[in-house]
C-alpha positions in Angstrom: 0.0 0.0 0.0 1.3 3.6 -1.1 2.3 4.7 2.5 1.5 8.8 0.9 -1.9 7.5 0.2 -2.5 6.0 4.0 -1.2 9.4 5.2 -3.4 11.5 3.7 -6.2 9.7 4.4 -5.2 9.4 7.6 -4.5 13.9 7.9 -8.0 13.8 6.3 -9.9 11.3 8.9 -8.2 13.3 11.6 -9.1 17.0 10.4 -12.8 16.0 9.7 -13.0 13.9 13.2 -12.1 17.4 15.1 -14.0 19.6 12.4 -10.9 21.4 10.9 -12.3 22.0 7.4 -15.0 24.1 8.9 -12.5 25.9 10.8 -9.9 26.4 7.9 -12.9 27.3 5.8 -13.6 30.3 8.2 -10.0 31.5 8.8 -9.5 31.4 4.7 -13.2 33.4 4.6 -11.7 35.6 6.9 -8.2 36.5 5.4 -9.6 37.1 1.9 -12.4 39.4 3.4 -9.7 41.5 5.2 -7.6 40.9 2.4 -9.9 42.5 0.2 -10.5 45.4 2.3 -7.0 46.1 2.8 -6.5 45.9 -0.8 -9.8 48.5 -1.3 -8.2 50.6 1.0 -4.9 51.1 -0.2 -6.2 51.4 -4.0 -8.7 53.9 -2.8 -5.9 56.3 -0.8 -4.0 56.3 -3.9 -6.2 57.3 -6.2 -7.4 60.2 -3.6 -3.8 60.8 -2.5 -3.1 61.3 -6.3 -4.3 65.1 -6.6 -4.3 67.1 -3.6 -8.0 69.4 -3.1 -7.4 73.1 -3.4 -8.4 75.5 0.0 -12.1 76.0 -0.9 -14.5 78.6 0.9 -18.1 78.2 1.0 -19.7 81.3 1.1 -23.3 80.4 1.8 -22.0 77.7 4.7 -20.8 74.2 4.6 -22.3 71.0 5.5 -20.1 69.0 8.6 -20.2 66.0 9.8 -20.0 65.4 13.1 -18.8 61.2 13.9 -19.3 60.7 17.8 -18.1 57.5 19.6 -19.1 57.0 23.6 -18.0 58.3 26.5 -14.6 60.5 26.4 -14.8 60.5 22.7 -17.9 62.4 22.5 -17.2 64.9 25.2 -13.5 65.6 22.9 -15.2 66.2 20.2 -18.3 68.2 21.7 -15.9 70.2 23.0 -14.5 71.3 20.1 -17.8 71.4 17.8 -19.1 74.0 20.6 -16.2 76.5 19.5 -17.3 76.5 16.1 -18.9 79.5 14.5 -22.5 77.3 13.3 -22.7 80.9 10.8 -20.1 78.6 9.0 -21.6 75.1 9.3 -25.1 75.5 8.5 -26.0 71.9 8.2 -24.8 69.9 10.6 -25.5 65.9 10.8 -24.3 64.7 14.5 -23.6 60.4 13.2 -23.9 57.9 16.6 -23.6 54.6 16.6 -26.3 52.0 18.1 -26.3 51.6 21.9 -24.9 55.1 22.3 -28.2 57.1 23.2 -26.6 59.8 25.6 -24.2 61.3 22.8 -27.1 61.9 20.7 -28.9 63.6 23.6 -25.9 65.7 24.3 -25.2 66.7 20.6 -28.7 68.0 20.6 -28.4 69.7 24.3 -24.6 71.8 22.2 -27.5 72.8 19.5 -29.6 74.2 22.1 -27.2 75.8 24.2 -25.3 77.4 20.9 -28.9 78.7 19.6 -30.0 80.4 23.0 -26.4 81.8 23.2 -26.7 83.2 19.9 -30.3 84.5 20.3 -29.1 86.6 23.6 -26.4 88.2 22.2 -26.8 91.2 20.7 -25.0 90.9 17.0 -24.4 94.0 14.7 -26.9 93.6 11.8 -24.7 91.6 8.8 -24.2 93.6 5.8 -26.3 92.8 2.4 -24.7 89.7 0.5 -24.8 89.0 -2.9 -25.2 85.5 -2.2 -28.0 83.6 -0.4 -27.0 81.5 3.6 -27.7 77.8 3.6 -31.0 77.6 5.8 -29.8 76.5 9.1 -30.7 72.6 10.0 -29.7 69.6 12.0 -30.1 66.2 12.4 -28.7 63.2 14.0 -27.8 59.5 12.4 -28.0 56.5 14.4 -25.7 53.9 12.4 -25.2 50.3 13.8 -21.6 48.9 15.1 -19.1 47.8 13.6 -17.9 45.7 16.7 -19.4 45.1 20.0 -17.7 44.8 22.9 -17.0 41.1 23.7 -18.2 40.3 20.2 -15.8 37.5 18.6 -13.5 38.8 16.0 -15.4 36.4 13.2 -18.7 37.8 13.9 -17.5 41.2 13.6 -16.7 40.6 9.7 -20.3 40.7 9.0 -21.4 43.3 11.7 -18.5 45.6 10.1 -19.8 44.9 6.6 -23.3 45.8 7.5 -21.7 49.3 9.4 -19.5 49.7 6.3 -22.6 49.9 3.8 -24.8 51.9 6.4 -22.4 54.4 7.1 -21.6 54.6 2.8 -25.3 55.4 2.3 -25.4 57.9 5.2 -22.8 59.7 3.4 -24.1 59.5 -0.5 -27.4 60.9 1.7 -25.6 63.8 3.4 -22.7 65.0 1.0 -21.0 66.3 3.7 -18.3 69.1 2.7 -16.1 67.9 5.7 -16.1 65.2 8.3 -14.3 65.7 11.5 -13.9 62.6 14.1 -11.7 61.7 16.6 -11.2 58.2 17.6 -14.2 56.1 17.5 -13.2 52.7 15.6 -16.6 52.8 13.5 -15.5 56.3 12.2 -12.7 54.7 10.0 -15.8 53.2 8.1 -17.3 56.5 7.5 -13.9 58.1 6.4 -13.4 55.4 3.8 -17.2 55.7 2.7 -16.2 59.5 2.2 -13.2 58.7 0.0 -14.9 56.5 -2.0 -17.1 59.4 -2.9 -14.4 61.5 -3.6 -12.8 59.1 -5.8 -15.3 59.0 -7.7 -16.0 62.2 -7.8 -19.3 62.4 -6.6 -18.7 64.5 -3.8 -15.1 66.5 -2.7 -15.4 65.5 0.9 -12.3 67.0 3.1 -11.7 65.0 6.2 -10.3 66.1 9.3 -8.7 64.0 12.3 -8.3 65.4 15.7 -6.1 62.5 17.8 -7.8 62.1 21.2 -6.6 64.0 23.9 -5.6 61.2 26.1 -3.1 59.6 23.2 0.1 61.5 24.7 3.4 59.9 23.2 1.4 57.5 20.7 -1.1 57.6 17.9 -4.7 55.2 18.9 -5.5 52.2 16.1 -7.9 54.4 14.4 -5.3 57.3 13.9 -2.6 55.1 12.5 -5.6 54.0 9.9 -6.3 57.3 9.2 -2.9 59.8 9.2 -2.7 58.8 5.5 -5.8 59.1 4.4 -7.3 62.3 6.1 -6.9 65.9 5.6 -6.1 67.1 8.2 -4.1 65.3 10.8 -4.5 67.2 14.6 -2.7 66.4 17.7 -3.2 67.5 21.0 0.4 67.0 22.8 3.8 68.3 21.9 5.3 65.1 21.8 2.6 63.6 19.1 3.8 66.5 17.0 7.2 66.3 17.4 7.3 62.3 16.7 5.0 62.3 13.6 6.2 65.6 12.1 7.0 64.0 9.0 3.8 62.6 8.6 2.4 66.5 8.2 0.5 66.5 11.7 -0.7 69.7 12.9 -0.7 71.1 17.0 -2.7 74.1 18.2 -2.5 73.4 22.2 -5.3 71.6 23.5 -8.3 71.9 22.1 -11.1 69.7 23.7 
């Protein structure tokens, strides 16, 4: 008897007695879905990376973007949204992410506190325009998870994929002018959903990154994703700056 045959038959009896084609089955599913993505991603970066967007001004107001995560990520990024001049960023989309109720509720509580600021203070009458202001208006996107916590790492292929085509259709929907995030995972979804519009040309989107204020001496997961692929790179330490000054990251203190 061919002793090659009697071993393969024998690797075979033993990888289907402990169920290892099912296993090898999901681990190969698995590496050519990431595989895929990684190879979306880098195509997509170099296509946008391969003109750079002239400084545009929007006279009439642009339309932002807000990406929230949970927790310190929404008070960052709150933070900074409530020194923004809203004269500027007429329509504004606040984009949460199932389970996360309270930043919702606390985007909407900025709005209100911005509008009865602005209503008390007494402003000097704006002089005539030629051009016509966006009509102010907000709203708020709830977009499902990429990951859950405790969620296995194979389940989160499809829950990302499902996230990944939500948070693509929010964006086609909105047409933002710029996106500004800094640090939720899921927000790496709605950045590439962004530059998939602007490589097609469909919509010039600019992206902007502020690092979160508690990343001191190193970059998070999400902002070694994104320092490539983003506009605007912002960091809130000294150090950060100094480290990744070659990779054109900008400091202005802290900010949030």
């Amino acid at each position: 008897m061919d002793i090659t045959t009697i071993t393969i038959k024998d690797a075979l009896d033993f990888l289907s007695e402990w169920r290892y084609p099912l296993i090898l089955l999901l681990l190969a599913s698995m590496t050519a879905v990431l595989t895929v993505l990684a190879i979306l991603a880098v195509l997509v970066t170099a296509l946008v990376k391969s003109y750079a967007l002239p400084p545009k001004k929007h006279p009439h107001g642009a339309s932002a973007m807000f990406v929230l995560g949970s927790g310190g990520h929404t008070t960052e990024l709150l933070g900074i949204v409530g020194q923004l001049d809203f004269a500027h960023y007429p329509i504004r989309t606040y984009v949460s992410f199932s389970g996360d109720k309270l930043s919702t509720v606390r985007a909407l509580q900025l709005e209100k506190e911005k509008s009865s600021t602005s209503s008390s203070s007494a402003a000097p009458p704006s002089p005539p325009s030629s051009g016509r202001r966006r009509q102010s208006k907000v709203q708020t996107l709830e977009l499902p998870r990429a990951r859950n916590v405790g969620q296995s790492y194979f389940t989160s292929i499809f829950t990302s994929a499902v996230c990944g085509l939500e948070c693509l259709f929010a964006v086609v929907k909105v047409q933002p002018d710029i996106v500004v995030c800094n640090g939720p995972g899921s927000c790496v979804l709605i950045c590439f959903a962004a530059l998939l519009l602007r490589a097609s040309r469909i919509k010039l989107t600019r992206l902007v990154y502020v690092e979160s204020f508690a990343r001191v001496n190193s970059l998070s997961l999400t902002g070694r994703i994104l320092i490539s692929m983003v506009d605007r790179f912002i960091v809130q330490w000294p150090s950060l700056a100094e480290r990744y000054k070659d990779k054109g990251v900008e400091y202005f203190g802290i900010l949030a």
